[in-house]
Backbone as CSV, one residue per row, in Angstrom:
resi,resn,N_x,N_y,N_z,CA_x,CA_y,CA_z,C_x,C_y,C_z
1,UNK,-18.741,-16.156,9.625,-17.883,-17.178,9.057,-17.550,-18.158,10.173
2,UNK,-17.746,-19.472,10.183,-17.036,-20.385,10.802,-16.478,-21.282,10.160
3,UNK,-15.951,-22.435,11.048,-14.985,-23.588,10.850,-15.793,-24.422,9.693
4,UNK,-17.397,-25.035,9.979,-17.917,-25.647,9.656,-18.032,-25.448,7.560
5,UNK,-18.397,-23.762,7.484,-18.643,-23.420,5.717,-16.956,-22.597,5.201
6,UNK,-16.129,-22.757,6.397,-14.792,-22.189,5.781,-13.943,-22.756,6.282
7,UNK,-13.077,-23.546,6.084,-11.761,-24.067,6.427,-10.268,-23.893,6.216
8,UNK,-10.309,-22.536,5.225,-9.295,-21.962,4.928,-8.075,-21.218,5.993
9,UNK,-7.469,-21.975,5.814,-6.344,-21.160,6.256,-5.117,-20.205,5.206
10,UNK,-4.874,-19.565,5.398,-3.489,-18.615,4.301,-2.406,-18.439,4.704
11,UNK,-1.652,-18.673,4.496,-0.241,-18.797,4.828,0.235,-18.109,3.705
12,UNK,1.547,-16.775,4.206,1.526,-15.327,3.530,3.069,-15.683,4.099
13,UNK,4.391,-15.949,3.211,5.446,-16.172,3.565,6.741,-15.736,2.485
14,UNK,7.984,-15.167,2.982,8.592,-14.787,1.688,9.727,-15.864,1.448
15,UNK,10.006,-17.128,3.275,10.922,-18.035,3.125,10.253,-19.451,2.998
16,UNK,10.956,-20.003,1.867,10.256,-21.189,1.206,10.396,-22.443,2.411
17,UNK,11.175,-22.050,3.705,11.274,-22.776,4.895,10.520,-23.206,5.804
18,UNK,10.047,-21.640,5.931,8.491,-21.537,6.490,7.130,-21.774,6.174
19,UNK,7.077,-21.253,4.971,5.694,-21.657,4.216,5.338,-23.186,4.221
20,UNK,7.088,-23.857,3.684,6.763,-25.141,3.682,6.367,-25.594,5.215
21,UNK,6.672,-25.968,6.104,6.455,-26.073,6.873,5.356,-25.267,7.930
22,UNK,4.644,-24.334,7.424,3.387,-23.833,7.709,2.536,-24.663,7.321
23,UNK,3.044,-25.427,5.880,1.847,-26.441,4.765,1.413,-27.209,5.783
24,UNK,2.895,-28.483,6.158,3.004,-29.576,6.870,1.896,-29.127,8.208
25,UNK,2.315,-28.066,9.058,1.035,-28.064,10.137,-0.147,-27.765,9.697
26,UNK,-0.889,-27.161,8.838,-1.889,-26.897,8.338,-3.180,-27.781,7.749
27,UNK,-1.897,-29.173,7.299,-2.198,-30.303,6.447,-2.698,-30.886,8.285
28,UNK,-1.993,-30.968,8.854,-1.903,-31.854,9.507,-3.184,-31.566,10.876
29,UNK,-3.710,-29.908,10.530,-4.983,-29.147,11.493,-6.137,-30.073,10.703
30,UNK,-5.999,-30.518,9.332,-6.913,-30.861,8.475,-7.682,-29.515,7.943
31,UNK,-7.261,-28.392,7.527,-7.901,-27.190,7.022,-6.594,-26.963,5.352
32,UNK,-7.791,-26.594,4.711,-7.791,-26.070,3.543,-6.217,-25.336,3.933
33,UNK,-5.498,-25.033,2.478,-4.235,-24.392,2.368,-4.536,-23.150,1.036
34,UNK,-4.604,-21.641,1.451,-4.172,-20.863,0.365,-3.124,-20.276,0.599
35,UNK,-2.356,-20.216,-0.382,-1.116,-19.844,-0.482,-0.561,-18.507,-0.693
36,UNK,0.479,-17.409,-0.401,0.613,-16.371,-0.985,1.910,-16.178,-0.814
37,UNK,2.920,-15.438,-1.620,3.952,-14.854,-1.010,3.581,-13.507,-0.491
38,UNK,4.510,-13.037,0.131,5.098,-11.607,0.700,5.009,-10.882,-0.320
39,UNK,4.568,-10.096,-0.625,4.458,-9.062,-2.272,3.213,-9.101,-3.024
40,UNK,2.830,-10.670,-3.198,1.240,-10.558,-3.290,0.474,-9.944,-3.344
41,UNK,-1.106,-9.852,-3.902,-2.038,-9.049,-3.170,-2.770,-9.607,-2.158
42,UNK,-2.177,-9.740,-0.975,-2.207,-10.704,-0.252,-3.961,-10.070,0.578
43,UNK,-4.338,-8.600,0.428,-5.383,-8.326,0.774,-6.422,-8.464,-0.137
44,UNK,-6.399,-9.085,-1.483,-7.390,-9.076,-2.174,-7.836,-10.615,-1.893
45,UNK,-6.546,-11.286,-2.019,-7.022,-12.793,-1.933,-7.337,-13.437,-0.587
46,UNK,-7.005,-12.431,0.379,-7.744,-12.632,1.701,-9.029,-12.473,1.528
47,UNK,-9.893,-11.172,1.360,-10.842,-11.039,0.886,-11.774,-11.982,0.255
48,UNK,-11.005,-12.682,-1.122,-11.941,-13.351,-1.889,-11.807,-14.613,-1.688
49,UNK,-10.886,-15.597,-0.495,-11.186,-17.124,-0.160,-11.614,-16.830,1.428
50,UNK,-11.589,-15.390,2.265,-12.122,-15.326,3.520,-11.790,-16.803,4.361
51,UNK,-10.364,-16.597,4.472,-9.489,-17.481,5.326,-10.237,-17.620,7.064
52,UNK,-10.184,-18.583,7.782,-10.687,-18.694,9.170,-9.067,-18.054,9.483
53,UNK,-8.260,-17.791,9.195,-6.876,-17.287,9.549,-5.646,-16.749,8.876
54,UNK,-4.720,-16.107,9.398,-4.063,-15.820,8.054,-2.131,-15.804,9.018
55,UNK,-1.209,-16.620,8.446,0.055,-16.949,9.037,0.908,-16.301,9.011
56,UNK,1.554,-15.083,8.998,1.845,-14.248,8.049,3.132,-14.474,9.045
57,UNK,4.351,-14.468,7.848,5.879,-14.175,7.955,6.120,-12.499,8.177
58,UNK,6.555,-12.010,9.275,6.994,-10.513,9.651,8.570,-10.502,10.337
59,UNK,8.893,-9.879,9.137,10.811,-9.953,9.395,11.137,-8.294,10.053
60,UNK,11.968,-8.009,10.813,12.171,-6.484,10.903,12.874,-5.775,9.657
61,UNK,13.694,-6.740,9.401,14.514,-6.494,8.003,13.737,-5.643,6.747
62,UNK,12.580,-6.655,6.497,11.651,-6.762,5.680,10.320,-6.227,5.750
63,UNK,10.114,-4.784,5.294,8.872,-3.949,5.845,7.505,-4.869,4.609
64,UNK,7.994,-5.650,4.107,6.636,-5.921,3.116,5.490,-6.581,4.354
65,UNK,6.184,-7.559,5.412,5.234,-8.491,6.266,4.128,-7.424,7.052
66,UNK,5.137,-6.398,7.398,4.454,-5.297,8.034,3.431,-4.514,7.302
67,UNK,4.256,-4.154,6.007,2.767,-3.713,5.253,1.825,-4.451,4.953
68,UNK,2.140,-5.609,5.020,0.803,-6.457,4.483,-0.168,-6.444,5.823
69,UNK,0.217,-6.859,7.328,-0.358,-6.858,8.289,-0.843,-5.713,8.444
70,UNK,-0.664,-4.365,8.372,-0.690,-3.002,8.320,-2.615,-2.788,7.574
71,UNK,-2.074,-3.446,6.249,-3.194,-3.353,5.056,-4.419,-4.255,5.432
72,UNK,-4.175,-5.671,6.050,-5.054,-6.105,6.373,-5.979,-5.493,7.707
73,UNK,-5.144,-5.146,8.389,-6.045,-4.769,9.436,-6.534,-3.063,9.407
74,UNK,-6.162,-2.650,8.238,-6.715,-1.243,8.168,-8.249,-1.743,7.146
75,UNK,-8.118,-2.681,6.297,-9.677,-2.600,5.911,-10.837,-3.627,6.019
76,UNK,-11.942,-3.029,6.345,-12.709,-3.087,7.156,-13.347,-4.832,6.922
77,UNK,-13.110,-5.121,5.951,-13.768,-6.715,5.829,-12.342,-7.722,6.414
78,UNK,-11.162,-7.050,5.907,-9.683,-8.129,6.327,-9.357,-8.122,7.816
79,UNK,-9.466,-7.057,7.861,-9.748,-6.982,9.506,-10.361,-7.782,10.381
80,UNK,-11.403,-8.312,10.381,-11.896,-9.576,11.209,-11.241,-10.972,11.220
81,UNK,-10.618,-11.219,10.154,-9.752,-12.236,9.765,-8.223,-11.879,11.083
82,UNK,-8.289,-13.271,12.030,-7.283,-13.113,12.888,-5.732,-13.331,11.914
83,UNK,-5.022,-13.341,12.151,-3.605,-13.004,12.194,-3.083,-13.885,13.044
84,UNK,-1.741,-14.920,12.653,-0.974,-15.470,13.190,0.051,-14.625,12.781
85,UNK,1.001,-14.120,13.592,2.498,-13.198,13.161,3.387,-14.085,13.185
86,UNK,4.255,-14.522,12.463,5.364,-14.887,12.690,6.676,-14.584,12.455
87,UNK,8.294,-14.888,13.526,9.167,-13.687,13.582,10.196,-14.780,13.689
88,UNK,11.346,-14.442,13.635,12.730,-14.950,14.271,13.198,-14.416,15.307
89,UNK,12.920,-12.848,15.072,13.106,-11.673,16.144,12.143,-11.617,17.052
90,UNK,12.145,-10.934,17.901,11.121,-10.628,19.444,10.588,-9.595,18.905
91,UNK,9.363,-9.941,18.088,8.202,-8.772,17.904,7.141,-9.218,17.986
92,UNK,7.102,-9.592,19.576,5.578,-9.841,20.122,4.944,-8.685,20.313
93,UNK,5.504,-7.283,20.796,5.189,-6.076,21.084,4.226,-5.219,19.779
94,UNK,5.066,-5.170,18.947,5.056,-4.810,18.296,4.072,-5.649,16.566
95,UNK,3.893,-6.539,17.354,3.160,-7.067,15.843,1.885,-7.551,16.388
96,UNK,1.605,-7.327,18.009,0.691,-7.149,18.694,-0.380,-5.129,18.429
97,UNK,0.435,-4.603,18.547,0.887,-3.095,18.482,-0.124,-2.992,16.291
98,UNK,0.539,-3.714,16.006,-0.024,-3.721,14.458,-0.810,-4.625,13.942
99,UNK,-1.796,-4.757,15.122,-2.756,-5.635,14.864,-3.115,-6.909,14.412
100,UNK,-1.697,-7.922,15.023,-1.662,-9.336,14.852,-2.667,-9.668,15.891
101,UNK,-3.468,-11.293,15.932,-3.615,-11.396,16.870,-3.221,-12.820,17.905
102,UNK,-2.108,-13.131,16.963,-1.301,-14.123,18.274,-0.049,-14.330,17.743
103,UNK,0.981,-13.918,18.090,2.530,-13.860,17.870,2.920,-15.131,18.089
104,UNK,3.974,-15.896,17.084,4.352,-17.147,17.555,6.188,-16.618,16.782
105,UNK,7.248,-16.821,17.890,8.395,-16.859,17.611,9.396,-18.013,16.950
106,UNK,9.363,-17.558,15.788,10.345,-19.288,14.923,11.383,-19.424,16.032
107,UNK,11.554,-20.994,15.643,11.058,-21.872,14.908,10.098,-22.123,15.967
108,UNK,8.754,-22.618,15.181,7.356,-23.074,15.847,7.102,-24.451,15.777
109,UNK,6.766,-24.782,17.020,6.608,-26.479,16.998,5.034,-26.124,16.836
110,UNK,4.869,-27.608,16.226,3.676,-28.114,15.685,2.588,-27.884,17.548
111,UNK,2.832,-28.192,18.191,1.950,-27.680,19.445,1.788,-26.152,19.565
112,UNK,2.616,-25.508,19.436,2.507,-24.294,19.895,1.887,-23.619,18.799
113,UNK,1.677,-23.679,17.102,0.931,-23.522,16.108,-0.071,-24.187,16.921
114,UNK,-0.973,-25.502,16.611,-1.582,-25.795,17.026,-3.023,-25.367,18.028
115,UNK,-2.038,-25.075,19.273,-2.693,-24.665,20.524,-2.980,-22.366,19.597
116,UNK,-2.240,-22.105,18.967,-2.633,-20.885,18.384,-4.113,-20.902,17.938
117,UNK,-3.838,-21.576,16.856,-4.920,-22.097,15.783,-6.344,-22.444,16.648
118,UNK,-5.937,-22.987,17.461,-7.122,-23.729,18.288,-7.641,-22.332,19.185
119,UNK,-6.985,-21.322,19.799,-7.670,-20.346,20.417,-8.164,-19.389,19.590
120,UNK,-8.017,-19.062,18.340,-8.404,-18.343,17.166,-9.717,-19.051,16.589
121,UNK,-9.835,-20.500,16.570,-11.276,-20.832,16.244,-11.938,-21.036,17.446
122,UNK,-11.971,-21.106,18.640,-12.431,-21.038,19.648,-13.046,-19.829,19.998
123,UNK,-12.445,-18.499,19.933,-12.887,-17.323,20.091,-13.905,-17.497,18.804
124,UNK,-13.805,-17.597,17.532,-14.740,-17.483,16.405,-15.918,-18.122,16.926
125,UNK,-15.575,-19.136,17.228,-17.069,-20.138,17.806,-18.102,-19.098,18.892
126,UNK,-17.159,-18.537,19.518,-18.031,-17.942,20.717,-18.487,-16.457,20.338
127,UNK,-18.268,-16.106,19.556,-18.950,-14.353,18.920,-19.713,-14.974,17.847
């Protein structure tokens, strides 16, 4: 899968704060937007639009972000699909630990998404 035949990105969120504003940077990478909440089957529809990425809201409060990250990276096709984590709390450790693969701490400026996004298709380019 690359950039060139997939441009999808997924953004997997349960606050209408974030998502929205996941849109706005996403719009603004110029890549495709699928949408999901937190509760979703957020591993089937990963699966069937095979996102170049996936944004996912992970609250400590809230074990759904975790199960969903949990689920994706336990099966074997969702799994290659990188992982953006995102937190309010300090769970770089730990959402590293559960198989995210780049932690970004709210609130996220449009650079620091960005420069994420950009080392996640960069690594894709080079495998």
């Amino acid at each position: 899968m690359n950039q060139i035949t997939n441009n999808r990105i997924m953004i997997v969120g349960g606050d209408s704060h974030f998502t929205y504003l996941m849109q706005q940077f996403v719009r603004t990478s110029a890549h495709l937007i699928v949408m999901a909440n937190l509760g979703d089957d957020v591993l089937a529809m990963a699966k069937g639009n095979k996102p170049v990425a996936i944004v996912l809201e992970v609250d400590p409060s809230e074990a759904v972000g975790w199960r969903t990250l949990q689920a994706l990276k336990a099966d074997s096709q969702a799994a290659k699909i990188p992982v953006i984590a995102c937190s309010w709390q300090d769970e770089e450790a730990r959402s590293h630990a559960e198989g995210a693969d780049i932690y970004l701490r709210m609130p996220i400026l449009y650079t620091d998404f960005s420069a994420a996004l950009g080392n996640i298709l960069a690594k894709e380019q080079n495998e």
